[in-house]
Backbone as a chain_set.jsonl record, in Angstrom:
{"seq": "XXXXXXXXXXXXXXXXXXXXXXXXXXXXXXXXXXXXXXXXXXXXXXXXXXXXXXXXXXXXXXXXXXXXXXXXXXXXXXXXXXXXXXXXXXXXXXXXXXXXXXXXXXXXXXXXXXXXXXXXXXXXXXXXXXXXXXXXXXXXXXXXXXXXXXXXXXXXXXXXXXXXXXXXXXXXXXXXXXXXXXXXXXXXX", "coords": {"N": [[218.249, 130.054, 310.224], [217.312, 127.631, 312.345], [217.226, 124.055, 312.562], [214.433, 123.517, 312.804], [210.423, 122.942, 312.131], [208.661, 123.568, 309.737], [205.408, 122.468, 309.175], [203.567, 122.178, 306.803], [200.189, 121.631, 306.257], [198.37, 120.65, 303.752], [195.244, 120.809, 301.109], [192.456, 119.233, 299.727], [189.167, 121.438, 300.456], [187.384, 120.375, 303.437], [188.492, 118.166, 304.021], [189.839, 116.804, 306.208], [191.393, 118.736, 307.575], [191.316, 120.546, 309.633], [190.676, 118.737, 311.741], [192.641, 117.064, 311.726], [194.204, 119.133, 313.069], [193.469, 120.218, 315.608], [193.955, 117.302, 316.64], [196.237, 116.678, 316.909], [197.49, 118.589, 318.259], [196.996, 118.305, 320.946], [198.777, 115.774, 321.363], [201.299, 116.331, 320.376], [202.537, 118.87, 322.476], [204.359, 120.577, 322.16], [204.568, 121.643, 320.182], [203.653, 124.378, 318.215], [201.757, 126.577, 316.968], [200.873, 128.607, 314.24], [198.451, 130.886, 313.992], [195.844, 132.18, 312.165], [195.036, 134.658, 309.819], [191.492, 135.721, 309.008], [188.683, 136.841, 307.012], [186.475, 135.81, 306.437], [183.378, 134.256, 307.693], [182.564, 133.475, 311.121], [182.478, 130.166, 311.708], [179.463, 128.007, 313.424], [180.881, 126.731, 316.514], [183.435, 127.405, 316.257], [186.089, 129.254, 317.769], [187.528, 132.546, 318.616], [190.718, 133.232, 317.873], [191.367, 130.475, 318.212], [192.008, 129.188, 316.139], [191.949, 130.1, 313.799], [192.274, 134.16, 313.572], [189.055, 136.478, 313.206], [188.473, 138.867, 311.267], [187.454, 142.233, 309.812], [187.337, 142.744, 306.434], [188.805, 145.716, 305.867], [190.686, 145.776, 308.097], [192.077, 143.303, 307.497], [193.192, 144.478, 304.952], [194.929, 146.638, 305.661], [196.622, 145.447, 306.809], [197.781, 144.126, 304.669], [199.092, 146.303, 303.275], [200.459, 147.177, 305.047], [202.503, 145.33, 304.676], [202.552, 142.694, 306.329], [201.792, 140.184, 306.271], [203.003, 136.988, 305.724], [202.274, 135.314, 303.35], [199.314, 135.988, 301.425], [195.68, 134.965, 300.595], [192.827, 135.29, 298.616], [190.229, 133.424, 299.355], [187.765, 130.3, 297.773], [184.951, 131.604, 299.434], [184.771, 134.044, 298.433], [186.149, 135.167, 300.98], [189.041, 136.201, 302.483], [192.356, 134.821, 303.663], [195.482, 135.265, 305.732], [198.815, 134.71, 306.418], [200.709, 135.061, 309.215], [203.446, 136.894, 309.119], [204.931, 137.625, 311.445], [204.444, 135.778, 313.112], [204.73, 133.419, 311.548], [207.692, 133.304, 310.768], [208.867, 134.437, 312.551], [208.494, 132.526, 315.23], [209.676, 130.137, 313.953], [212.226, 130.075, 314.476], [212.148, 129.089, 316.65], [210.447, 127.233, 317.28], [208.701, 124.11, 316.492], [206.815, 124.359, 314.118], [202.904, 123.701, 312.953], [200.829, 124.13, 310.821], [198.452, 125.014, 308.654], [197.931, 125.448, 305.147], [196.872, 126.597, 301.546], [197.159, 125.847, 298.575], [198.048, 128.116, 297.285], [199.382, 129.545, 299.343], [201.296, 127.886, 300.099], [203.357, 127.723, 298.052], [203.858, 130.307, 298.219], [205.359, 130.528, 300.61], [207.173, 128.642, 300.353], [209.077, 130.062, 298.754], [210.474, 131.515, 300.845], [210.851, 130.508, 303.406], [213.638, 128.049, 304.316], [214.203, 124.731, 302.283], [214.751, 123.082, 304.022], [213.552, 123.198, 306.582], [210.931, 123.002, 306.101], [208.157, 121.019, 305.808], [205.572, 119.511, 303.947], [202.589, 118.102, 303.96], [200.076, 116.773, 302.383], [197.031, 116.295, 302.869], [193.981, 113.886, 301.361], [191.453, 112.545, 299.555], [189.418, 109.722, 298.718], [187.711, 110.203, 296.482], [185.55, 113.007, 294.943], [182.696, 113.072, 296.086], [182.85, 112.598, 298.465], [183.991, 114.366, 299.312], [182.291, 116.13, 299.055], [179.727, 115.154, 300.582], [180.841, 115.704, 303.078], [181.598, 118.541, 303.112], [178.736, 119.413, 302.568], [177.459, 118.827, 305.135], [178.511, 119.849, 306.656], [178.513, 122.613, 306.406], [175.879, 125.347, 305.525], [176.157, 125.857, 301.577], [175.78, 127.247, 298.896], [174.777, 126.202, 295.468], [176.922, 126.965, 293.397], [179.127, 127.77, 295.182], [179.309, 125.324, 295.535], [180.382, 124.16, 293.331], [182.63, 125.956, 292.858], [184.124, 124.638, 294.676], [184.665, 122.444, 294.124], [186.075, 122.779, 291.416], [188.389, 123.955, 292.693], [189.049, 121.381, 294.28], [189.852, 119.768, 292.344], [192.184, 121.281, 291.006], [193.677, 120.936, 293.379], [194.454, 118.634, 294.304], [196.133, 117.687, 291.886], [198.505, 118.443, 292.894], [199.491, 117.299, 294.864], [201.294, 115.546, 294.382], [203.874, 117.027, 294.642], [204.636, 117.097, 297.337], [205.753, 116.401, 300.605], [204.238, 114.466, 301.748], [201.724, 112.024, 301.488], [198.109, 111.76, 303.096], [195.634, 109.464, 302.703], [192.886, 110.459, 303.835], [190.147, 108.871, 305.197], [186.492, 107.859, 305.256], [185.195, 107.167, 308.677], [187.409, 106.65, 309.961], [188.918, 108.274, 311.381], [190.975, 107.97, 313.536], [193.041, 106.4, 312.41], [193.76, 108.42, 310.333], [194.993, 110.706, 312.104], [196.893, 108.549, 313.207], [198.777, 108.096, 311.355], [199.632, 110.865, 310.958], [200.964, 111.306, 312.849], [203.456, 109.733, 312.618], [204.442, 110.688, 310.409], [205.085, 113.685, 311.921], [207.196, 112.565, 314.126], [209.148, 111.279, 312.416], [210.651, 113.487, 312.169], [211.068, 115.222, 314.616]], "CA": [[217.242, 129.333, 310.979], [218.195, 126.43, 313.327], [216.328, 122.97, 311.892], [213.0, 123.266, 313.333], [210.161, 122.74, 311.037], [206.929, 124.344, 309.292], [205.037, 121.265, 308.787], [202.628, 122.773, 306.392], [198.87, 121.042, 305.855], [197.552, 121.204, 302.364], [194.216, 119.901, 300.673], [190.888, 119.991, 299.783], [188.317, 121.916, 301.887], [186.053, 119.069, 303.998], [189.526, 116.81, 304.108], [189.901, 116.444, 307.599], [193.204, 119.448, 308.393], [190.922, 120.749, 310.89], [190.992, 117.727, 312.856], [194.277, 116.817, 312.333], [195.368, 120.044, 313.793], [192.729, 119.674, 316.73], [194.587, 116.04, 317.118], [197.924, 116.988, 317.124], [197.828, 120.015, 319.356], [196.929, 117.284, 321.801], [199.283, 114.532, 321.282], [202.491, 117.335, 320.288], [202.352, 119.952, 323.223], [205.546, 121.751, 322.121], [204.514, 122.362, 318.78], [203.491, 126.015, 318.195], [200.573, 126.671, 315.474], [200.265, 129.956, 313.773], [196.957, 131.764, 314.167], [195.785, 132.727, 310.35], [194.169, 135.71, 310.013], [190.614, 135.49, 307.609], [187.488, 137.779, 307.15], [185.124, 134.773, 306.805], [182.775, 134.102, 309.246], [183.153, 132.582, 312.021], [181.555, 128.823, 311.808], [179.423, 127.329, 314.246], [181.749, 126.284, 317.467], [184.939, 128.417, 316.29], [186.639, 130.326, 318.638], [188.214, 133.436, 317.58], [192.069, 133.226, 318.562], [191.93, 129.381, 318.275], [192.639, 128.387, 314.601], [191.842, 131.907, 313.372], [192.174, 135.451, 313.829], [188.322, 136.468, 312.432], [188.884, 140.402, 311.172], [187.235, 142.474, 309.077], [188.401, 143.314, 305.279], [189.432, 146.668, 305.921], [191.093, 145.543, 309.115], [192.709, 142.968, 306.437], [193.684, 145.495, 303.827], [195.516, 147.346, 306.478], [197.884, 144.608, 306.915], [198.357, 144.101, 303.469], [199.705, 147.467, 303.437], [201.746, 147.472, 306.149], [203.348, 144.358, 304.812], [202.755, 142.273, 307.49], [201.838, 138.651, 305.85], [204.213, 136.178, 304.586], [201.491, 134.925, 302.453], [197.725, 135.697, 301.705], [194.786, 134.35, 299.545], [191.363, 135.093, 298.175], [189.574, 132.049, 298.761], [186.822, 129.777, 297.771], [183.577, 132.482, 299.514], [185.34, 135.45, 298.068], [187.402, 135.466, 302.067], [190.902, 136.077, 302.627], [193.297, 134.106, 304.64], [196.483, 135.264, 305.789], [199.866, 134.088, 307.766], [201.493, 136.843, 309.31], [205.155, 136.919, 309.383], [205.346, 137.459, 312.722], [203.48, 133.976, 313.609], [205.595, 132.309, 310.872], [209.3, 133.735, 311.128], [209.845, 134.568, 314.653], [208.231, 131.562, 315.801], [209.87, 128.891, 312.794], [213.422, 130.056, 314.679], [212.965, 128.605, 318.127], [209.94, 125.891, 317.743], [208.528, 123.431, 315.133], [205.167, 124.752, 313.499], [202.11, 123.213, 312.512], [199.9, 125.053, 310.18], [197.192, 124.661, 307.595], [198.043, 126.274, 303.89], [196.257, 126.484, 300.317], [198.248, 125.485, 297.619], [199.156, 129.114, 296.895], [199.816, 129.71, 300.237], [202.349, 126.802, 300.339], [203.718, 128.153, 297.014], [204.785, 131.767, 298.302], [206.612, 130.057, 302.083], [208.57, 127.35, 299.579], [210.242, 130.947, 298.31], [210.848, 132.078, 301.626], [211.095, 129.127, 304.139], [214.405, 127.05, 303.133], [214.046, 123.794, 302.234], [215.091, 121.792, 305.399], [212.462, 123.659, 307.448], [209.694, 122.719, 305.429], [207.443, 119.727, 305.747], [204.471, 119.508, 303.027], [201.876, 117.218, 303.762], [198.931, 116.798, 301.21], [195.702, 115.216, 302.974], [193.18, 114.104, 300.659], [190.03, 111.666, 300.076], [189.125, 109.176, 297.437], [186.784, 111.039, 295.221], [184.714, 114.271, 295.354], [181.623, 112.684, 296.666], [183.246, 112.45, 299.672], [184.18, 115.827, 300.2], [181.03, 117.023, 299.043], [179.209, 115.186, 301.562], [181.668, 116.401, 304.254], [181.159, 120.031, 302.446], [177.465, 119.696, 303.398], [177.261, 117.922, 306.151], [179.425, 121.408, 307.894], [178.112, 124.116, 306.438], [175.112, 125.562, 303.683], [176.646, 126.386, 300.569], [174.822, 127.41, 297.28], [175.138, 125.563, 294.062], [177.686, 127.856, 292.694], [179.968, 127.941, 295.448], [180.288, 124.044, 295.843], [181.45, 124.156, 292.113], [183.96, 126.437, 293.173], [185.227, 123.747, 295.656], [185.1, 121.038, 293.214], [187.399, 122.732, 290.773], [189.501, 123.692, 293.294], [189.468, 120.224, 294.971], [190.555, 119.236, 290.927], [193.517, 121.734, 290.763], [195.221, 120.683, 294.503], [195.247, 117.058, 293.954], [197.371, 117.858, 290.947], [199.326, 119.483, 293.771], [199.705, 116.343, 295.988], [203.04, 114.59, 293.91], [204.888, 117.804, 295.031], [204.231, 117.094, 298.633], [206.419, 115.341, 301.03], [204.168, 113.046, 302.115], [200.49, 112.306, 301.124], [197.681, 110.627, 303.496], [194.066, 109.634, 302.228], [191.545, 110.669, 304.549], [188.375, 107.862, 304.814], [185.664, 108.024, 306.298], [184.82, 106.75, 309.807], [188.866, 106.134, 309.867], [189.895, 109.239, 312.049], [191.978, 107.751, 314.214], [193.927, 106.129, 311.575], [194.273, 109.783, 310.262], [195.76, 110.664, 313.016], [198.237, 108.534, 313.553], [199.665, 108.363, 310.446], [200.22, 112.458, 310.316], [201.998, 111.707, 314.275], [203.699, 109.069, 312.273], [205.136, 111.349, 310.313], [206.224, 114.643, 312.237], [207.568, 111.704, 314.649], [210.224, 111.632, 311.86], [211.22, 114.839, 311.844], [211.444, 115.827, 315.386]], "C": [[217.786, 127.983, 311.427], [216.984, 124.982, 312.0], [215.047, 122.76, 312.766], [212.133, 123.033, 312.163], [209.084, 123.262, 311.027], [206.26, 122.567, 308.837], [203.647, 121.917, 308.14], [201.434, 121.618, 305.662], [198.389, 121.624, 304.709], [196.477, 120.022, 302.182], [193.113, 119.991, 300.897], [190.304, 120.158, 300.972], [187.274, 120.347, 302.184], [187.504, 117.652, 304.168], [189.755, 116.161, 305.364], [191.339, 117.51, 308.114], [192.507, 120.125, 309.334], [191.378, 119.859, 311.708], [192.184, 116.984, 312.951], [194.798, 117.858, 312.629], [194.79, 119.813, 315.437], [193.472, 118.308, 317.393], [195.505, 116.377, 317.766], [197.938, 117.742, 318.032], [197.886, 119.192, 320.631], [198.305, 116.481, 322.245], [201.233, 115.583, 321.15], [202.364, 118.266, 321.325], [203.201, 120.666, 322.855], [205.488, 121.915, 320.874], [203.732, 123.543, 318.405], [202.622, 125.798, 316.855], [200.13, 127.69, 315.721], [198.967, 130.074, 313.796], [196.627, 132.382, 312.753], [195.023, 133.444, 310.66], [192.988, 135.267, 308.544], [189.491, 136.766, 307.985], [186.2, 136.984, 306.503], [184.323, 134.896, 308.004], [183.061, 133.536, 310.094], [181.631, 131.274, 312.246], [181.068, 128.717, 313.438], [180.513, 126.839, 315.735], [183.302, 127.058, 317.097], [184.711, 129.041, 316.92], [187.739, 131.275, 318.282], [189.611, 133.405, 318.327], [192.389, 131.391, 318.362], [192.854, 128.779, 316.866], [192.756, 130.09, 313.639], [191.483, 133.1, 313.94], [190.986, 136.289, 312.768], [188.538, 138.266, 312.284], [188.059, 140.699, 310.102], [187.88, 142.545, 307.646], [188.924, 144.693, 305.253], [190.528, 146.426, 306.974], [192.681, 144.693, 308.35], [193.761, 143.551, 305.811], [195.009, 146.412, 304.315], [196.894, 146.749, 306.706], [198.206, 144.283, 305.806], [199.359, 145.399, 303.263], [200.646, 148.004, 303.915], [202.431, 145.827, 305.768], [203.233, 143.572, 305.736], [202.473, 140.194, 306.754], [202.606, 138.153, 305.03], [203.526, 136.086, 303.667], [200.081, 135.228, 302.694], [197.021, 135.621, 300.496], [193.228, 134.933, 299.242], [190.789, 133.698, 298.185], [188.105, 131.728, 298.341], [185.329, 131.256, 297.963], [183.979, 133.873, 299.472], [185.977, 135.762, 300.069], [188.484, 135.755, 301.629], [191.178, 135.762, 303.682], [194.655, 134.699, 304.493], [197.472, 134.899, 306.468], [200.698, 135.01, 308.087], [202.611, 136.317, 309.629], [205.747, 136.558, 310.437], [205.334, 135.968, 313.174], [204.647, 133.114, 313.444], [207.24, 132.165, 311.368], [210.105, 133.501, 311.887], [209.851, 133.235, 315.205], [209.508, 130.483, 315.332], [212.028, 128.999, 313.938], [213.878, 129.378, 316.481], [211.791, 127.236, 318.402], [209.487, 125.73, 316.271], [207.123, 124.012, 314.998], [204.481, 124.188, 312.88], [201.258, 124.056, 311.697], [199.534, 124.519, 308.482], [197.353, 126.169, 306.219], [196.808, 125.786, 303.125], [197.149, 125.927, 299.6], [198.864, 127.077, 297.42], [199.629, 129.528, 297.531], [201.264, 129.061, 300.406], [203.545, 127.476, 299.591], [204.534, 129.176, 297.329], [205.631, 131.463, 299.498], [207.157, 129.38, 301.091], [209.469, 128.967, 299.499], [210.797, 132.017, 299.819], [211.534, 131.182, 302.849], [212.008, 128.268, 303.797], [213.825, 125.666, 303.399], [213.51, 122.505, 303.392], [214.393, 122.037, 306.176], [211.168, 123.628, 307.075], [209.32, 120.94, 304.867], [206.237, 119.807, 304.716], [203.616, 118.297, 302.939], [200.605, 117.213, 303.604], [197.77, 115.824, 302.355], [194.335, 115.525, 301.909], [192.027, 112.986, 301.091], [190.448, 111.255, 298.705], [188.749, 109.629, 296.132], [186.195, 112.187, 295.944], [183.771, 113.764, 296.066], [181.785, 112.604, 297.568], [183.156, 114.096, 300.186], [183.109, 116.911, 300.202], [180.534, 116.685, 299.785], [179.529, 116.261, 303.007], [181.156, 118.14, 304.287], [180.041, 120.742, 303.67], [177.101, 119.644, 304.171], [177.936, 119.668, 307.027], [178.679, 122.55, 307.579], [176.556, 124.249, 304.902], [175.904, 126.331, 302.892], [176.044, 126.072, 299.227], [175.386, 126.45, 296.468], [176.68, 125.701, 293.806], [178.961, 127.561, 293.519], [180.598, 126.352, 295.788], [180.885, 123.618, 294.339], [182.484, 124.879, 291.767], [184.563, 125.258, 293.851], [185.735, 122.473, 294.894], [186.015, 121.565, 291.965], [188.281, 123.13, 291.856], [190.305, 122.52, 293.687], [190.258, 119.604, 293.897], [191.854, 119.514, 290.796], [194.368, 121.529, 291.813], [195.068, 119.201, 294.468], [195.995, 117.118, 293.017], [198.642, 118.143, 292.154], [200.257, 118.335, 294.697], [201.24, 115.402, 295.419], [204.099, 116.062, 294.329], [205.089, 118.106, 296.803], [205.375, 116.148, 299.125], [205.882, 114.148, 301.745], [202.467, 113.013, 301.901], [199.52, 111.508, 302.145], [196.626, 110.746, 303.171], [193.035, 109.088, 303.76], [190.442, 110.094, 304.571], [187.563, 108.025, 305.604], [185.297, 106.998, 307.107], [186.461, 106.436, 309.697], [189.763, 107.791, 310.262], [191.106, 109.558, 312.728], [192.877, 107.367, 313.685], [194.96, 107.597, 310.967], [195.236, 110.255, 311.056], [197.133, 110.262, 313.55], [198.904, 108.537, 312.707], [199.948, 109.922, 310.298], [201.282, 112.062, 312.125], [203.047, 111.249, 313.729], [205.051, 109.897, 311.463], [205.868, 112.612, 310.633], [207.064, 113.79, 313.126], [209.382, 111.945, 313.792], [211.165, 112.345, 311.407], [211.926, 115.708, 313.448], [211.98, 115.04, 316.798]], "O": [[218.661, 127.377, 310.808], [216.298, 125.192, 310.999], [214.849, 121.699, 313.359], [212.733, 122.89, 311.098], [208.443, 123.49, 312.053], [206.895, 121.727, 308.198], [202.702, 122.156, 308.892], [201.734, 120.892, 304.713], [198.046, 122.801, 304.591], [196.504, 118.887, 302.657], [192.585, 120.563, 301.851], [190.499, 119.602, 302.053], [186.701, 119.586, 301.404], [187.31, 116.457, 304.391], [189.846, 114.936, 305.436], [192.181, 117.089, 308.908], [193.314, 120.444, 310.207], [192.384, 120.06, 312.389], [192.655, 116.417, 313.937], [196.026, 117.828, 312.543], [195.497, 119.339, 316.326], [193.563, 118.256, 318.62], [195.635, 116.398, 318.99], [198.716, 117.345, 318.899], [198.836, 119.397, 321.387], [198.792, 116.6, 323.369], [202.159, 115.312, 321.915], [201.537, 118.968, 320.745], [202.945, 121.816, 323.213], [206.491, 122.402, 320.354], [202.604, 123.055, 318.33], [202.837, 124.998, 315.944], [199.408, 128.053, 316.65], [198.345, 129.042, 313.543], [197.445, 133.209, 312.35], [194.255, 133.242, 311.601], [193.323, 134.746, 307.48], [189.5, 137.452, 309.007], [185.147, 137.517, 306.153], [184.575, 135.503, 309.045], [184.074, 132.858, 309.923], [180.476, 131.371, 312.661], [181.728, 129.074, 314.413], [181.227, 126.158, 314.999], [184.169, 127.116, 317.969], [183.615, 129.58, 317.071], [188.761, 130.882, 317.718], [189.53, 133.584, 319.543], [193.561, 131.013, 318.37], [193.925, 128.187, 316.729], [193.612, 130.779, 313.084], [190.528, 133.189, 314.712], [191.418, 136.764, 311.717], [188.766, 138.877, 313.328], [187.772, 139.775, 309.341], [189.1, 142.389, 307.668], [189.713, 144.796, 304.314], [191.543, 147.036, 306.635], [193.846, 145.077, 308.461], [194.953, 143.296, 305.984], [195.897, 146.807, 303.559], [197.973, 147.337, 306.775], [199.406, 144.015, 305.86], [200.547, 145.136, 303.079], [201.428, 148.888, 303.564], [202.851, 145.188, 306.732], [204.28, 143.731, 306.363], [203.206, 139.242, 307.025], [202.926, 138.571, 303.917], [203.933, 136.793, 302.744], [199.529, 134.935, 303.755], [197.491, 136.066, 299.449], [192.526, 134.768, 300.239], [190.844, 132.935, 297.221], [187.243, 132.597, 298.463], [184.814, 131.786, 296.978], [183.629, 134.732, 300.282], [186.214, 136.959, 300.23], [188.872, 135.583, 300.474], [190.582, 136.149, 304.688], [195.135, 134.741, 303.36], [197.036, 134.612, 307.583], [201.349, 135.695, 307.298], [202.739, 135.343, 310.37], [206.62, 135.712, 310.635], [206.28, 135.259, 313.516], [205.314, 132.449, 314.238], [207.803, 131.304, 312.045], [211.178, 132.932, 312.083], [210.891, 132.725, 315.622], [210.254, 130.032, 316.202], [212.814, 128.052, 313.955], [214.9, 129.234, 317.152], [211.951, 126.406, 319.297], [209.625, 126.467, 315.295], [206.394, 124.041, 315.989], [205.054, 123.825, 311.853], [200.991, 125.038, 312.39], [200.134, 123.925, 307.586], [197.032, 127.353, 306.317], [195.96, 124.995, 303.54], [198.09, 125.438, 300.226], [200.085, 127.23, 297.404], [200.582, 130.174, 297.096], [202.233, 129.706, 300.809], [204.569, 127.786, 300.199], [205.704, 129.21, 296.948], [206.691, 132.088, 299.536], [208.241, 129.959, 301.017], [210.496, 129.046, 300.173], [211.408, 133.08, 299.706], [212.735, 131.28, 303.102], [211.61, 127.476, 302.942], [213.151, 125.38, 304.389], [212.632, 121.657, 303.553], [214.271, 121.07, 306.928], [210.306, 124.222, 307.723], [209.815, 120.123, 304.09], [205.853, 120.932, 305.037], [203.787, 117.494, 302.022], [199.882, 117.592, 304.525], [197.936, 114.609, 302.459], [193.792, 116.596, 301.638], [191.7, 112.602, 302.214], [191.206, 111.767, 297.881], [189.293, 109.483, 295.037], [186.256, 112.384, 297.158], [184.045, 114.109, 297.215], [180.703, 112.457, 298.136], [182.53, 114.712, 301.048], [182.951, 117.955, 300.834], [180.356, 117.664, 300.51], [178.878, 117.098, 303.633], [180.562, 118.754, 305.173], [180.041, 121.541, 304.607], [176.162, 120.414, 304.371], [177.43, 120.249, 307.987], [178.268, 123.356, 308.414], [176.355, 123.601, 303.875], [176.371, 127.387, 303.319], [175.876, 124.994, 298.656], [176.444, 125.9, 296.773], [177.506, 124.801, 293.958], [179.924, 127.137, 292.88], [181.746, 126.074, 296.137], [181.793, 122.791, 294.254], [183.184, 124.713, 290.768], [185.68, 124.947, 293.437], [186.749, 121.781, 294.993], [186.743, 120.698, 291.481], [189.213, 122.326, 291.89], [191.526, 122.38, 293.617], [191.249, 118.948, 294.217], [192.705, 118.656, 290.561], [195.571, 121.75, 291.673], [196.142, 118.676, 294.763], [196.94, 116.367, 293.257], [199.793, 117.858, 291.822], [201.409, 118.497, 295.1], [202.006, 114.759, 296.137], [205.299, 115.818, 294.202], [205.574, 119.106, 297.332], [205.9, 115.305, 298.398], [206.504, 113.19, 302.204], [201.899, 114.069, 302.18], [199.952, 110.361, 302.259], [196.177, 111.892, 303.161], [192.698, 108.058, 304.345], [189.534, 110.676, 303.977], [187.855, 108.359, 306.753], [185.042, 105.916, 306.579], [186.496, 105.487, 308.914], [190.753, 108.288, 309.726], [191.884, 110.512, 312.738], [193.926, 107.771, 314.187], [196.168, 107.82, 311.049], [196.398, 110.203, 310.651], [198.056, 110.913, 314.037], [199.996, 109.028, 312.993], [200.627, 110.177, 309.304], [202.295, 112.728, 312.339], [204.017, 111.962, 313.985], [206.244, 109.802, 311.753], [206.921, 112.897, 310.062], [208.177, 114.302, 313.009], [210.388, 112.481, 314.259], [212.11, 112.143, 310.644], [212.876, 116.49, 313.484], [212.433, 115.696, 317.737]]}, "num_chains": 1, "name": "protein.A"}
């Protein structure tokens, strides 16, 4: 692989890696961002083909089967997310890539992706209260499943000292967001 780069987005759900991919796509035009496949719903204002490929779970299962994802997850509302090979691979050998992981997502490209082609940057927030607002503020979610998000949100900030670069997400401070993630693929490409 030539030195292009995966610049992979990690960190809790409600952090802001939506909108820093929404940013960037803007401000980077020649940066290429994989399409993840999930069998969630499709939110409010998503468009299917933009950030995700929305599919059934058999549809899913199918590609599990046939091998086709570098990496995929069970997440958070019993979904699955996956990154298909194709997206990742083919692409990673002739432009730089932007794309939005999990932590275990991240976890299974480190053993495939070498080193020098891999960017890892952690966005987070201050405290939970934050991201729970954010949480709510996007979508309804039961009791149950926002105490799924809050241990998760527990076990990937552990996650964030293995990152190459970390930025905290505040609120009303988007634009700041922003430029500090241009800030850093800037240094890379």
């Amino acid at each position: 692989m030539k030195k292009n780069k995966l610049f992979a987005i990690i960190g809790p759900s409600g952090a802001g890696k939506g909108t820093v991919i929404k940013e960037i796509k803007k401000l980077f035009p020649t940066i290429k961002y994989p399409i993840s496949f999930t069998t969630r719903k499709k939110r409010e204002g998503e468009i299917e083909g933009e950030v995700y490929h929305f599919i059934s779970q058999e549809k899913f299962q199918e590609m599990i089967d046939k091998n086709e994802f570098l990496e995929y997850q069970k997440i958070h509302n019993n979904a699955y997310y996956g990154s298909s090979k194709k997206e990742i691979i083919d692409n990673l050998d002739k432009f730089n890539l932007l794309r939005e992981f999990d932590i275990q997502g991240v976890k299974a490209i480190e053993k495939i992706i070498p080193k020098e082609n891999l960017v890892k940057i952690f966005i987070t927030v201050d405290k939970w209260e934050t991201l729970e607002q954010r949480i709510l503020k996007r979508s309804k979610i039961d009791k149950e499943e926002l105490l799924k998000r809050k241990a998760s949100f527990e076990k990937e900030v552990k996650y964030m000292e293995l990152c190459d670069h970390v930025i905290q997400s505040k609120e009303d401070m988007q634009e700041e967001l922003i430029q500090d993630f241009s800030q850093i693929i800037k240094k890379y490409i």
